[in-house]
DSSP file (Angstrom, degrees, kcal/mol; ACC not computed):
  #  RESIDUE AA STRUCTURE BP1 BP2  ACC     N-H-->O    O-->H-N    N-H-->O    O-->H-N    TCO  KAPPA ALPHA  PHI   PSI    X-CA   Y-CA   Z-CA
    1    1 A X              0   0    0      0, 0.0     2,-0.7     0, 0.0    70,-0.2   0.000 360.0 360.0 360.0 143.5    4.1   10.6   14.1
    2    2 A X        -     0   0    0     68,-2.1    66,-0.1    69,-0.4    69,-0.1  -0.774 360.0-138.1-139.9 137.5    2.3    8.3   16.7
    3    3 A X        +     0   0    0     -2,-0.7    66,-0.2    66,-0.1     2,-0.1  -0.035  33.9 146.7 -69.7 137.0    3.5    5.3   18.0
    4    4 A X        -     0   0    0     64,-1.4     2,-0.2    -2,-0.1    -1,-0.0  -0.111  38.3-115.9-157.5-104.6    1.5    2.4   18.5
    5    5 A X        -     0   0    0     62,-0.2     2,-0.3    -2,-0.1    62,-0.2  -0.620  15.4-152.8 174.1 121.6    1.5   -1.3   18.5
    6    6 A X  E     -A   66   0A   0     60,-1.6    60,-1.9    -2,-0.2     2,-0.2  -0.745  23.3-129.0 -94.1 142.2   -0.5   -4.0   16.0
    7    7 A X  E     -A   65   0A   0     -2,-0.3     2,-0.3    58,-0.3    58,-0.2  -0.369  37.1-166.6 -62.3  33.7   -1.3   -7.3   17.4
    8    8 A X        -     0   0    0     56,-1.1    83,-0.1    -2,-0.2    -2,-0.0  -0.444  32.3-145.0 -62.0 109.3    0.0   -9.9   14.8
    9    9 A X    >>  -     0   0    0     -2,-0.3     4,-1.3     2,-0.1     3,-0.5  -0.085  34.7-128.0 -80.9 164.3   -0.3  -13.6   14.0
   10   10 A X  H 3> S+     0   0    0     52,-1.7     4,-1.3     1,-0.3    53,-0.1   0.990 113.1  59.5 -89.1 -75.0    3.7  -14.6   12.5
   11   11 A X  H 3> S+     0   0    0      2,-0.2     4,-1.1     1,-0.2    -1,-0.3   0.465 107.3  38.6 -43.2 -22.9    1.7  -16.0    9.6
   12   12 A X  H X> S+     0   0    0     -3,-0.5     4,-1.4     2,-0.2     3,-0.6   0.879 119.3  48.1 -94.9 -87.0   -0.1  -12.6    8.7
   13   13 A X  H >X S+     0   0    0     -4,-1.3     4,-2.2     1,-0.3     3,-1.1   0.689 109.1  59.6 -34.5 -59.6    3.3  -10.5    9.4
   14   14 A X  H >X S+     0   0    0     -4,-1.3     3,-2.5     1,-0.3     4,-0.9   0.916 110.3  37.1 -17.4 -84.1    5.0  -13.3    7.2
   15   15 A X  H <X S+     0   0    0     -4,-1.1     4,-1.4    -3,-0.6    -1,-0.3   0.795 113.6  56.5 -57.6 -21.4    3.0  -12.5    4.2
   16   16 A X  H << S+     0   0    0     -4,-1.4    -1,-0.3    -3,-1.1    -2,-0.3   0.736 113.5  45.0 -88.6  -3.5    2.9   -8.8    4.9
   17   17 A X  H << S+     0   0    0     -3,-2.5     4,-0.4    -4,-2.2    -2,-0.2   0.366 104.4  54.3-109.1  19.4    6.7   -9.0    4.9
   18   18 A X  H  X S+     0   0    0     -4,-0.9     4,-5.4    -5,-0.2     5,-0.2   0.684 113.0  46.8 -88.2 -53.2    7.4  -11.0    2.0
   19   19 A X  H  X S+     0   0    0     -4,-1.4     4,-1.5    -5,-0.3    -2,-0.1   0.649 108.8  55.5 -79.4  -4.6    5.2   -8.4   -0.2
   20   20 A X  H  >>S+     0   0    0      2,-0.2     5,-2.1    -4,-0.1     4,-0.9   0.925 109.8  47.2 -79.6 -55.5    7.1   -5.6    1.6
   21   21 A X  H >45S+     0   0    0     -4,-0.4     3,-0.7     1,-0.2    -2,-0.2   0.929 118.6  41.1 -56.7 -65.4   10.3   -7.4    0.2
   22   22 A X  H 3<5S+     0   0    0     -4,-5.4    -1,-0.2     1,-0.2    -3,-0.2   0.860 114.1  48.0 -69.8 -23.4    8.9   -7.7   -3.2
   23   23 A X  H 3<5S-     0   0    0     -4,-1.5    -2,-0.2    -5,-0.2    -1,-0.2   0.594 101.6-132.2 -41.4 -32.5    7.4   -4.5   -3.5
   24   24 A X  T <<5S+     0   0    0     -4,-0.9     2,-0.3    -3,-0.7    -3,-0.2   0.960  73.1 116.0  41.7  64.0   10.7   -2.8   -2.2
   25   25 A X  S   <S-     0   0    0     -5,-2.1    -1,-0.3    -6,-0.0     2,-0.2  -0.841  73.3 -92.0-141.7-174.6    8.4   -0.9    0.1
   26   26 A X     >  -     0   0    0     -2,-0.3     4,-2.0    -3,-0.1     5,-0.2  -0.534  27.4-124.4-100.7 140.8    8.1   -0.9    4.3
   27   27 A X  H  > S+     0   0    0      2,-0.2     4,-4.0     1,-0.2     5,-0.2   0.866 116.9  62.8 -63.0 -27.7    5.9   -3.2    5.9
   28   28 A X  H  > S+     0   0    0      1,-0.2     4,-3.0     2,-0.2    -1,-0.2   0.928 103.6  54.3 -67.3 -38.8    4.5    0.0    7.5
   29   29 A X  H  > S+     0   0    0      2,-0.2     4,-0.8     1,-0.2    -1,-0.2   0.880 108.8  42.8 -68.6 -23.6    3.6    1.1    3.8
   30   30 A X  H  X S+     0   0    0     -4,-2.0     4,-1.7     2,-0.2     5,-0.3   0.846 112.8  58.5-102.0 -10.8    1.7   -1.9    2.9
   31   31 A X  H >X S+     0   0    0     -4,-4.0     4,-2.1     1,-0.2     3,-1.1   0.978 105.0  48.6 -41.7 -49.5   -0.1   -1.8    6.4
   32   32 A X  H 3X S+     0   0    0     -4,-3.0     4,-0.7     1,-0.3    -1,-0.2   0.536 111.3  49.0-100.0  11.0   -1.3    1.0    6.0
   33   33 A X  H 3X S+     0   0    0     -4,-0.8     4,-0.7    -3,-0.2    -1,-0.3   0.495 105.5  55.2 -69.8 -16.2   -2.6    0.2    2.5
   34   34 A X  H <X S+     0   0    0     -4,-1.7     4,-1.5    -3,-1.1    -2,-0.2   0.654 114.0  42.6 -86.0 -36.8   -4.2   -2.9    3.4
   35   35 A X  H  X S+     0   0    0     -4,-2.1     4,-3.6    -5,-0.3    -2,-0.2   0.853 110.5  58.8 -97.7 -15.9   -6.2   -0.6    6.2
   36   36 A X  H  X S+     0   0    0     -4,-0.7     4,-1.2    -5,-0.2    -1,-0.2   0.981 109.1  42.9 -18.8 -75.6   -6.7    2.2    3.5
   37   37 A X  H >< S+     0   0    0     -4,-0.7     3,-0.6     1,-0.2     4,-0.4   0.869 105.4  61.7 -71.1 -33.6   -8.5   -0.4    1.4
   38   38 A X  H >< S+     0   0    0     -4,-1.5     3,-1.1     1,-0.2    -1,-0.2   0.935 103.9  54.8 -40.6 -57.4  -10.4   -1.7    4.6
   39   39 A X  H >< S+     0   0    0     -4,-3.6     3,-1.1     1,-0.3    -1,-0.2   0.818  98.4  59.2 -59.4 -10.5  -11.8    2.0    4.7
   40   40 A X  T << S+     0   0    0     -4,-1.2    -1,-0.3    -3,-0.6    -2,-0.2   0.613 114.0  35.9 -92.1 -12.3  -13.1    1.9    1.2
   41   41 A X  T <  S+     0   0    0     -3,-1.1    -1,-0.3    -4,-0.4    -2,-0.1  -0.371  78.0 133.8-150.2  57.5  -15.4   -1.1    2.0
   42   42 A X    X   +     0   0    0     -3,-1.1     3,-1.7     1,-0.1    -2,-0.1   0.815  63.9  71.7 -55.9 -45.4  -16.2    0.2    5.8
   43   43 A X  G >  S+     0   0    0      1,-0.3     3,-0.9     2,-0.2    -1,-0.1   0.747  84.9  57.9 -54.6 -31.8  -19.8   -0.6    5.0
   44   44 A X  G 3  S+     0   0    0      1,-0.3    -1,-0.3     3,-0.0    -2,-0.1   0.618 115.9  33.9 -90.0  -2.3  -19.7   -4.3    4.9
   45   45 A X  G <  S+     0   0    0     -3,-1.7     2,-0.5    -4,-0.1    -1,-0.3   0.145  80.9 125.0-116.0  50.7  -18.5   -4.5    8.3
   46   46 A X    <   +     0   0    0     -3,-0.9     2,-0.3     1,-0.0    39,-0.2  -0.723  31.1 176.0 -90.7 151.6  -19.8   -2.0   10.1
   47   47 A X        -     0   0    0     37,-1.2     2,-0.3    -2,-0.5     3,-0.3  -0.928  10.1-164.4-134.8 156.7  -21.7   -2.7   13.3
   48   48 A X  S    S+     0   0    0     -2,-0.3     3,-0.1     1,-0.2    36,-0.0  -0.913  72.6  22.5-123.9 157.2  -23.5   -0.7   16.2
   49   49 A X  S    S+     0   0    0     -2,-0.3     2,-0.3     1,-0.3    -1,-0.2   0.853 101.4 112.4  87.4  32.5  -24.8   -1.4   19.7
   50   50 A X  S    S-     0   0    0     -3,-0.3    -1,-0.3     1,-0.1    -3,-0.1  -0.941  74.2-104.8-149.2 141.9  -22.3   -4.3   19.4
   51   51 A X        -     0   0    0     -2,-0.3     2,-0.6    -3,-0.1    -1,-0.1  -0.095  51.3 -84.1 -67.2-167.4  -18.7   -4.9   21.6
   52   52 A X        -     0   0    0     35,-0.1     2,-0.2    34,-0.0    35,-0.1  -0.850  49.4-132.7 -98.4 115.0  -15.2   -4.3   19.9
   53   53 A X  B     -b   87   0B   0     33,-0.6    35,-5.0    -2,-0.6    38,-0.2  -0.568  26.5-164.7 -77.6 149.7  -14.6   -7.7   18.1
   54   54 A X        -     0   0    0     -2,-0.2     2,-0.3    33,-0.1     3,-0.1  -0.709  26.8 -80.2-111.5 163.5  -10.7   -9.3   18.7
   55   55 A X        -     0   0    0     -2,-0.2     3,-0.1     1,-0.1    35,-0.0  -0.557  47.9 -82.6 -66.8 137.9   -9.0  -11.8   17.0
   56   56 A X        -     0   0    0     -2,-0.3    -1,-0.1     1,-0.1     0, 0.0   0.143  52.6-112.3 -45.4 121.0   -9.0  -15.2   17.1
   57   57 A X        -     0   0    0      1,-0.1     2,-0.4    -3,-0.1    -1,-0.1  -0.112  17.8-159.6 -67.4 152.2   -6.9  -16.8   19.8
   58   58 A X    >   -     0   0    0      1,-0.1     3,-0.8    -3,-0.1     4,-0.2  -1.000   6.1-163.6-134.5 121.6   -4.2  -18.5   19.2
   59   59 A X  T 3  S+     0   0    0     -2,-0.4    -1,-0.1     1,-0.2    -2,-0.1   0.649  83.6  69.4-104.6 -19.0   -3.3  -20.8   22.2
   60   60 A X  T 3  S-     0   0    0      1,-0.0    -1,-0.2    -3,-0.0    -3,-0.0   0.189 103.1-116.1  -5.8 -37.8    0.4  -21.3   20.6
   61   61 A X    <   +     0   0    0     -3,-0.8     2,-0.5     1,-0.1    -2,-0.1   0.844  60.1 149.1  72.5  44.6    2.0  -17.8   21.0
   62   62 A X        +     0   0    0     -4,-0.2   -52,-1.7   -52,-0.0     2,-0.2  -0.242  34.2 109.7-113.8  76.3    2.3  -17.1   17.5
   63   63 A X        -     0   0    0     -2,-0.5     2,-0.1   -54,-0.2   -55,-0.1  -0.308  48.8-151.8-111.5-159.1    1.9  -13.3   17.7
   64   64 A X        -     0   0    0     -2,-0.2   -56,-1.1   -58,-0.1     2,-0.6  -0.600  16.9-140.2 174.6 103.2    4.0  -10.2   17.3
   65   65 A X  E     -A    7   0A   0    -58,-0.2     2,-0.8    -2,-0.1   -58,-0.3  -0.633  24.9-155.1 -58.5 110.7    3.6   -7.2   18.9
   66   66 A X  E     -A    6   0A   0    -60,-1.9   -60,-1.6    -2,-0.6     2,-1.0  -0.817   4.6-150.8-137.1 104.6    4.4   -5.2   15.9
   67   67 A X        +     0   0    0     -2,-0.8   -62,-0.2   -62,-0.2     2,-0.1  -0.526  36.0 165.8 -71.6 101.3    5.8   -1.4   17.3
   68   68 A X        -     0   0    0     -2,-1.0   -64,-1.4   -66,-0.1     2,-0.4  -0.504  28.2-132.3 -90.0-171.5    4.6    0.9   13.9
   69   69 A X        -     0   0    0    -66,-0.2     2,-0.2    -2,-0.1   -66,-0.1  -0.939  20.1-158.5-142.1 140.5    4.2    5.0   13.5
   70   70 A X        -     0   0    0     -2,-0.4   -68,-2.1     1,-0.2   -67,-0.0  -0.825  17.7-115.0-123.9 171.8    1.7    6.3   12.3
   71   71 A X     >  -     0   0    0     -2,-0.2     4,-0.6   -70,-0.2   -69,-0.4  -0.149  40.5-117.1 -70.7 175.5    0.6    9.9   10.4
   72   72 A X  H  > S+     0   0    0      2,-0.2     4,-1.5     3,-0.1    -1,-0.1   0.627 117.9  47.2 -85.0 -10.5   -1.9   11.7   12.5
   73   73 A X  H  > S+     0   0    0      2,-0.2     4,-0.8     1,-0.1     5,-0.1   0.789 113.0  50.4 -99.0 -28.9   -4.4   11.5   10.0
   74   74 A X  H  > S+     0   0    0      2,-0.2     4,-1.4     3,-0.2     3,-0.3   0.820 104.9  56.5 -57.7 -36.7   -3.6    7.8    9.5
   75   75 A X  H >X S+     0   0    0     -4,-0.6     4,-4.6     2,-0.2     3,-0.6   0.992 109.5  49.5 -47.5 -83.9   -3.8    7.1   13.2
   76   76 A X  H 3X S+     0   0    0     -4,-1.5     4,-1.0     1,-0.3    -1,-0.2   0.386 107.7  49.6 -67.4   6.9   -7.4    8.6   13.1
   77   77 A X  H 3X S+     0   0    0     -4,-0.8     4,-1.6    -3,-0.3    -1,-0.3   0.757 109.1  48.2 -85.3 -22.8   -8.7    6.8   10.5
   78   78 A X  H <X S+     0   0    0     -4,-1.4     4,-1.4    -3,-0.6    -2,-0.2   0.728 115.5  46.9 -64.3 -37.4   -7.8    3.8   11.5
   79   79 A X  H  < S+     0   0    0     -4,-4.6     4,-0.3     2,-0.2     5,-0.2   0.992 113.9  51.2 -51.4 -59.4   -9.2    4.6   15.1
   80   80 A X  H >X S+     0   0    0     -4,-1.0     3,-2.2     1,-0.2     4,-1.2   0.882 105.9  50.7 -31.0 -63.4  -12.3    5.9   13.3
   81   81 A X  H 3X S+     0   0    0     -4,-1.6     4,-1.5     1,-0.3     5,-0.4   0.876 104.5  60.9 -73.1 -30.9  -12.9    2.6   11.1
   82   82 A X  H 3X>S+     0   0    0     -4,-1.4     5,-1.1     1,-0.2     4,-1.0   0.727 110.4  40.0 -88.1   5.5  -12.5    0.4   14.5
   83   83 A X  H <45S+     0   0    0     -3,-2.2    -1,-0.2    -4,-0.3    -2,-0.2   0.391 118.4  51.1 -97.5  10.1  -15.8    2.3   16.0
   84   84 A X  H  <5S+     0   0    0     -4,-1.2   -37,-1.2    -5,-0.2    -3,-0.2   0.860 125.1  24.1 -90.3 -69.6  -17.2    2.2   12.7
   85   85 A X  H  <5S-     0   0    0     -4,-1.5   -38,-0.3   -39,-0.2    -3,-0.1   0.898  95.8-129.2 -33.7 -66.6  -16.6   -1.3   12.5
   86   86 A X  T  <5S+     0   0    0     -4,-1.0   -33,-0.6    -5,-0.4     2,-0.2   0.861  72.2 122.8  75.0  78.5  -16.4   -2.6   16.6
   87   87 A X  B   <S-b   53   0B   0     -5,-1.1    -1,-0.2   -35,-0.1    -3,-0.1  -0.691  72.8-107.4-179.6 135.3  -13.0   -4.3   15.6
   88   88 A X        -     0   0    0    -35,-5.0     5,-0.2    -2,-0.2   -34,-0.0   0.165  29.0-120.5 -39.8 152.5   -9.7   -4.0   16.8
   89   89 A X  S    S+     0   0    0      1,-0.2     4,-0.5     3,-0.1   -83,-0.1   0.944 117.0  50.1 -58.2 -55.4   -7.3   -2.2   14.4
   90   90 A X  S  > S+     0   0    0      1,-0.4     4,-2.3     2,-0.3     2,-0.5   0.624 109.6  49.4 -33.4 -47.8   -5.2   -5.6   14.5
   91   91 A X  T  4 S+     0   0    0    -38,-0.2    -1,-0.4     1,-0.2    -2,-0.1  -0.441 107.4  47.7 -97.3  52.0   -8.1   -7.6   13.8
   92   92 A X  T  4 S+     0   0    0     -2,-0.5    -2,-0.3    -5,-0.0    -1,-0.2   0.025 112.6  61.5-158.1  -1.1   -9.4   -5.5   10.7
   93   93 A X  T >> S+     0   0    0     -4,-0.5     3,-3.0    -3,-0.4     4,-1.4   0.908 108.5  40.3 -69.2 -73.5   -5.2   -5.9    9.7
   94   94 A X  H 3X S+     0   0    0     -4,-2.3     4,-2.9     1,-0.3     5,-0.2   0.804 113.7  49.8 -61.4 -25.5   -5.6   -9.5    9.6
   95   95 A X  H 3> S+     0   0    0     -5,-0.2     4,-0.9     2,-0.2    -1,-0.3   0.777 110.9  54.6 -82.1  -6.5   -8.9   -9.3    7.9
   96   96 A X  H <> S+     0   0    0     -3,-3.0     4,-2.5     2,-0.2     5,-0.2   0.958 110.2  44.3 -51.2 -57.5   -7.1   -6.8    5.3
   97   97 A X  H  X S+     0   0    0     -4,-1.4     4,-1.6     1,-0.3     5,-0.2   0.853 115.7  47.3 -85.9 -45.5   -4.4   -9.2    4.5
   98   98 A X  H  < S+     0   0    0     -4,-2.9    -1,-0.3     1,-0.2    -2,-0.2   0.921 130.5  22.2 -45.0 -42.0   -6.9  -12.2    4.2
   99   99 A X  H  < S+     0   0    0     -4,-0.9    -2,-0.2    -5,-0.2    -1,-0.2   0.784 138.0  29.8 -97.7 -26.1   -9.4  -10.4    2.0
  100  100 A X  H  X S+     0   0    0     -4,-2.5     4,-1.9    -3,-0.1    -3,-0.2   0.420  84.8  91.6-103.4 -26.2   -6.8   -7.3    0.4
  101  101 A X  H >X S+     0   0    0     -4,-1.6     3,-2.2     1,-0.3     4,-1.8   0.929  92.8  45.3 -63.3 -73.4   -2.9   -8.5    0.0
  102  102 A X  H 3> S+     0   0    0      1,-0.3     4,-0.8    -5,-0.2    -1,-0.3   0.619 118.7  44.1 -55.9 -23.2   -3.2   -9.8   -3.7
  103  103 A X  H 3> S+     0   0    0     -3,-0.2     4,-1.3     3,-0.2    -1,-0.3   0.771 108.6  53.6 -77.4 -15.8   -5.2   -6.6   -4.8
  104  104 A X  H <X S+     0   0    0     -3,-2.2     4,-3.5    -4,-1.9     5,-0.2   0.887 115.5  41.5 -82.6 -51.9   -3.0   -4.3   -3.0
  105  105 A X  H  X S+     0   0    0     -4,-1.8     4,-3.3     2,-0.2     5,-0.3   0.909 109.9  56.6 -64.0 -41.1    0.4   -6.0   -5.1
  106  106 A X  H  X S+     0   0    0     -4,-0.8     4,-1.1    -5,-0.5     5,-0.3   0.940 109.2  47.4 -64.6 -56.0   -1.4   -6.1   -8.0
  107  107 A X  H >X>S+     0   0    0     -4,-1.3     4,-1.8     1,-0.2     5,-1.1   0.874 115.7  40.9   9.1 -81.6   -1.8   -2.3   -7.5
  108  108 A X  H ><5S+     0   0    0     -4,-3.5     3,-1.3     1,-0.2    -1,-0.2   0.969 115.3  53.6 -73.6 -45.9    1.7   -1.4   -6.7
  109  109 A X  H 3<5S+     0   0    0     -4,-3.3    -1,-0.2     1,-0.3    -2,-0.2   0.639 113.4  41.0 -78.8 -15.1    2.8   -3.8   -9.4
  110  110 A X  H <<5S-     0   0    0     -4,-1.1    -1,-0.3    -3,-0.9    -2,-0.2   0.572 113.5-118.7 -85.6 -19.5    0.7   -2.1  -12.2
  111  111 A X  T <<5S+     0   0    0     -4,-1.8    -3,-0.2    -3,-1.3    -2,-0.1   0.904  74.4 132.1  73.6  34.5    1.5    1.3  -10.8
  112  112 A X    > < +     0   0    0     -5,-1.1     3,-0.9     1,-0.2    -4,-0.2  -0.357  24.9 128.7-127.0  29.4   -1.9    2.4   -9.9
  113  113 A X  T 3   +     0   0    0      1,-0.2    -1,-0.2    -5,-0.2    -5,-0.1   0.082  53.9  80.3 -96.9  41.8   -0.4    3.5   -6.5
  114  114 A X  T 3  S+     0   0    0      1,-0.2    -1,-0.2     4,-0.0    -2,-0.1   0.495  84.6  68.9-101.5  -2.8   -2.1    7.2   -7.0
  115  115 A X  S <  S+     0   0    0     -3,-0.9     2,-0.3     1,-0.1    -2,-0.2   0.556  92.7 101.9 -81.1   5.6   -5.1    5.4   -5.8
  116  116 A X        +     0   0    0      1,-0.2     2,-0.1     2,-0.1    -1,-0.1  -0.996  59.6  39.7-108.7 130.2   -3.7    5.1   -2.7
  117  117 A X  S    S-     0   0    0     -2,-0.3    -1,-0.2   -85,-0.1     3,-0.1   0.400  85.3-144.3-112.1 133.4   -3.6    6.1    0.2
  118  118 A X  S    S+     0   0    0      1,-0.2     2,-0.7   -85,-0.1    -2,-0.1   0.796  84.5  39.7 -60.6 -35.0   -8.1    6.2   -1.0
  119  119 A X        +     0   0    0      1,-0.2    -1,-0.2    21,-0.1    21,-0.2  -0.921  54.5 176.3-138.6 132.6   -8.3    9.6    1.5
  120  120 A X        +     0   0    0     -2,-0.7     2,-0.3    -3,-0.1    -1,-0.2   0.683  62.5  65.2 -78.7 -42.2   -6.3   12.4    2.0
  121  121 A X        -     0   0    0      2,-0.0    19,-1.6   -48,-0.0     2,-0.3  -0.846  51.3-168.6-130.1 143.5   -8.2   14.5    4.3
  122  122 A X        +     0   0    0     -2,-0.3     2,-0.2    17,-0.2    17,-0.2  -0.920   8.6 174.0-126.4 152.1   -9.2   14.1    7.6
  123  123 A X        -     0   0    0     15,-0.5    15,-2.9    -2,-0.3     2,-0.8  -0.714   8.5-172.1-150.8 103.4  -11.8   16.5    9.4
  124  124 A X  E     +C  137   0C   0     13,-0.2     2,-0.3    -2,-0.2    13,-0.2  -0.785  19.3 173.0 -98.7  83.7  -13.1   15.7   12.9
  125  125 A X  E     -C  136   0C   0     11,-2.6    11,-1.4    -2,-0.8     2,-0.3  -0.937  15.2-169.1-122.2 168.2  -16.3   18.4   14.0
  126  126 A X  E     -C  135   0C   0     -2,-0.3     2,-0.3     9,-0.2     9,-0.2  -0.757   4.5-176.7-125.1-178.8  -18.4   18.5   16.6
  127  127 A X  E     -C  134   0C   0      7,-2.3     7,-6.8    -2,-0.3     2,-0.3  -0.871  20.0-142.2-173.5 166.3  -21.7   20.8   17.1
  128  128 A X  E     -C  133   0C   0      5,-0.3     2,-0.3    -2,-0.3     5,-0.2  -0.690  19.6-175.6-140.3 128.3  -23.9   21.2   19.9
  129  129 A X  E >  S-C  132   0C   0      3,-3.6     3,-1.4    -2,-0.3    -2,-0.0  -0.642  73.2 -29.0-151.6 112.8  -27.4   21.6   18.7
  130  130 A X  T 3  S-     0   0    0     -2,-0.3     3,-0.1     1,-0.2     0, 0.0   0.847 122.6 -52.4   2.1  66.8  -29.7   22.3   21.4
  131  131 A X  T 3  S+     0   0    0      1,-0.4     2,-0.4     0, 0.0    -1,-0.2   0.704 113.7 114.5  56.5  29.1  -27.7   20.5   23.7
  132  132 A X  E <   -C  129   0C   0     -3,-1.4    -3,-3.6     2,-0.0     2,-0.4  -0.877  61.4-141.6-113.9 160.0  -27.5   17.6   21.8
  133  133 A X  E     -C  128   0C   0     -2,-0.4     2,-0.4    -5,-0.2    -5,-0.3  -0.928  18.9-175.0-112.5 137.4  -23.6   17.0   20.6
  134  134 A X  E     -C  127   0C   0     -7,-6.8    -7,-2.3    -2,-0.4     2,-0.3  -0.972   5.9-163.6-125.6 143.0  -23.3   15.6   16.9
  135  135 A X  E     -C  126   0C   0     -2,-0.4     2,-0.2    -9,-0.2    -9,-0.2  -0.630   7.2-163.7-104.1-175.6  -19.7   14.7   15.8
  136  136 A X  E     -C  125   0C   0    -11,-1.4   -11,-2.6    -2,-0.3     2,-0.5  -0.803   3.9-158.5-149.5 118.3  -18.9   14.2   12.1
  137  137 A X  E     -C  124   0C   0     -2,-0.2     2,-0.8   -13,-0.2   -13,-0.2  -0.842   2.5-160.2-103.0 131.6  -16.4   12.8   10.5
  138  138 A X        -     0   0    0    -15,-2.9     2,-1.3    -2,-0.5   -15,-0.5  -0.805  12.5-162.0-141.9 135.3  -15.1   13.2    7.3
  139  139 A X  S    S-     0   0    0     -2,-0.8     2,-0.3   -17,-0.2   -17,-0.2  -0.367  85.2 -14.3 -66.8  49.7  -12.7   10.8    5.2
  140  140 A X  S    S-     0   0    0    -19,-1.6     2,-0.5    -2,-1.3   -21,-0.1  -0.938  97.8 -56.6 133.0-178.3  -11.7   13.5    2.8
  141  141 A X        -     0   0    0     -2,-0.3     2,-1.3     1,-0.1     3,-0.1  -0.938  34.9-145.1-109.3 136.4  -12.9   16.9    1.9
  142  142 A X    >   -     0   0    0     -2,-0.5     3,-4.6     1,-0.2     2,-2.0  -0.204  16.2-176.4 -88.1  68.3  -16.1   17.3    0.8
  143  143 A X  T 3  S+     0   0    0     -2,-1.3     4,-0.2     1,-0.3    -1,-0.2   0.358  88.4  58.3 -34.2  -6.8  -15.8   20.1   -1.9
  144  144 A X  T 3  S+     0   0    0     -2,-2.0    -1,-0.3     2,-0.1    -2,-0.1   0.710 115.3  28.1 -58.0 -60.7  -19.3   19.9   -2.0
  145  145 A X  S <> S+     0   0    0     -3,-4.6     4,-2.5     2,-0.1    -2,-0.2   0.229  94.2 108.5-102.3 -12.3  -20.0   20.7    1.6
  146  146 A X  T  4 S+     0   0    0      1,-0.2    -2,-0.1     2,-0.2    -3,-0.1   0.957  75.4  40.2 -67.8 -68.7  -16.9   22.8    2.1
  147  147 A X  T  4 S+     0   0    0      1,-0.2    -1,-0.2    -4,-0.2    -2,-0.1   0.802 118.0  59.5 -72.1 -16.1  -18.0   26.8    2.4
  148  148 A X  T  4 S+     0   0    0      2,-0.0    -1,-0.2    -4,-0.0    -2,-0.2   0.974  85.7  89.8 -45.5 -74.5  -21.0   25.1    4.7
  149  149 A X     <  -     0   0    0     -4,-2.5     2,-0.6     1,-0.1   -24,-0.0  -0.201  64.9-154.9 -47.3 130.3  -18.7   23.4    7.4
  150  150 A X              0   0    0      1,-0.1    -1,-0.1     0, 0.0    -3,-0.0  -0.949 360.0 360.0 -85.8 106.2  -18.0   25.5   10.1
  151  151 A X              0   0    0     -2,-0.6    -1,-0.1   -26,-0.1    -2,-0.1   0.405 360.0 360.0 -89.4 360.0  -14.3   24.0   11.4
C-alpha cells in the first residue's frame, strides 16, 4: 500500500462521508471510485503544454488533509490521470464528487459494482527508439496488443 494525503474542502469530504455511511463502504472505497470514473472520461479534461491546475482557494480553512492508502496500481493511475489531465489528484477528487457522487451511489445501490474499479491492469513501458525514449501506458491489458508488448 502507499500512503498519501488528499487535499479536501469539509464540504466535499462531508458528502463523500455521508455516502460512505450509506453505502456501508470506506470513504477510501468511494474515493477511489469517484477517481476510477474520472479515468473513464480522461478525455474531456486532458490538457498539454499547460501547468498542474489546483483547487480553488478557500481563504476560510475549510480543508482536510485527508491521510488515505492506496494499491500500487491505484496510486499510478491516479498519478497518471493528473499528467494526463495537469490537475492535482485532490482537485480531479473534488471535480469527481461534483460531476460523479450520484452516479457512483446509484451504481453501488443497483449492484452494478462489477463495473468498478473501470481497469484492472496497469502496465508502464518504456522503449528507446533511436535514442528517442517513448513511454506507454496502459489502463488495462490490451489482449489485443498483448504477444506484441515487450515488458
Amino acid at each position: 500500500m502507499i500512503t498519501t494525503t488528499l487535499n479536501i474542502h469539509i464540504n466535499n469530504l462531508l458528502k463523500i462521508s455521508r455516502t460512505a455511511d450509506r453505502l456501508n463502504k470506506t470513504r477510501k472505497d468511494i474515493i477511489v471510485l469517484l477517481l476510477m470514473r474520472m479515468m473513464k472520461d480522461h478525455r474531456l479534461f486532458s490538457r498539454s503544454f499547460s501547468t498542474v491546475k489546483y483547487q480553488r482557494n478557500d481563504d476560510s480553512g475549510n480543508w482536510h488533509c485527508f491521510h488515505i492508502r492506496f494499491r500500487p496500481d491505484e496510486n499510478e493511475f491516479f498519478v497518471d490521470l493528473r499528467k494526463v489531465c495537469k490537475v492535482s489528484v485532490s482537485c480531479l477528487l473534488a471535480m469527481a464528487v461534483e460531476r460523479y457522487l450520484n452516479e457512483i451511489i446509484q451504481v453501488i445501490k443497483n449492484e452494478f459494482v462489477d463495473n468498478y474499479p473501470l481497469f484492472e491492469n496497469y502496465v508502464l513501458r518504456q522503449e528507446d527508439i533511436d535514442g528517442i525514449i517513448s513511454w506507454r501506458i496502459y489502463w488495462g491489458l490490451p489482449m489485443a496488443h498483448l504477444k506484441t508488448i515487450r515488458l
